[in-house]
Steps between C-alpha positions, in 0.01 A plus 500: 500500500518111591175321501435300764129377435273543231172745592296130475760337757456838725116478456521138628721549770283804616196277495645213691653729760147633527329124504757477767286730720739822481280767411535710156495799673811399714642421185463836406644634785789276440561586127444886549740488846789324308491764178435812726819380720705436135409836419602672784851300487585507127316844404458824625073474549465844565258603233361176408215392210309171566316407128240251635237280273211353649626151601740392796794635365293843496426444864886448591570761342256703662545366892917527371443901446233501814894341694730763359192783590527382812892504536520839370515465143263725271326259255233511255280269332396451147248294416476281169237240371216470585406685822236246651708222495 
């Protein structure tokens, strides 16, 4: 896999986007649309296991099974971390 950006870089550019005025949550929507529609394209989804930690990448990952639910897909959702974050 080819790095484009470092997790700093992608942490900044999420937080200027957001500074911006786009909203995080549209963000998420955004993030969790475009790997829900790669799934469907390059994989077979069918059966489909969404391992989600606490912090925004949890929450794509979560609103990304919540897509493929929706679509048909069956997914499930583990949880790792810490569960109140």
């Amino acid at each position: 896999m080819k790095k484009i950006l470092t997790s700093e870089q992608m942490r900044m550019c999420d937080t200027l986007t957001i500074e911006s005025g786009v909203m995080s949550s549209r963000l998420m929507e955004k993030a969790a649309k475009a790997v829900a529609e790669v799934a469907v394209s390059s994989f077979d989804p069918t059966r489909t296991l969404a391992v989600c930690g606490g912090g925004n990448n949890g929450g794509d990952g979560v609103l990304t099974a919540l897509l493929l639910s929706r679509a048909g897909y069956s997914c499930d959702i583990y949880f790792v971390g810490d569960r109140d974050r």
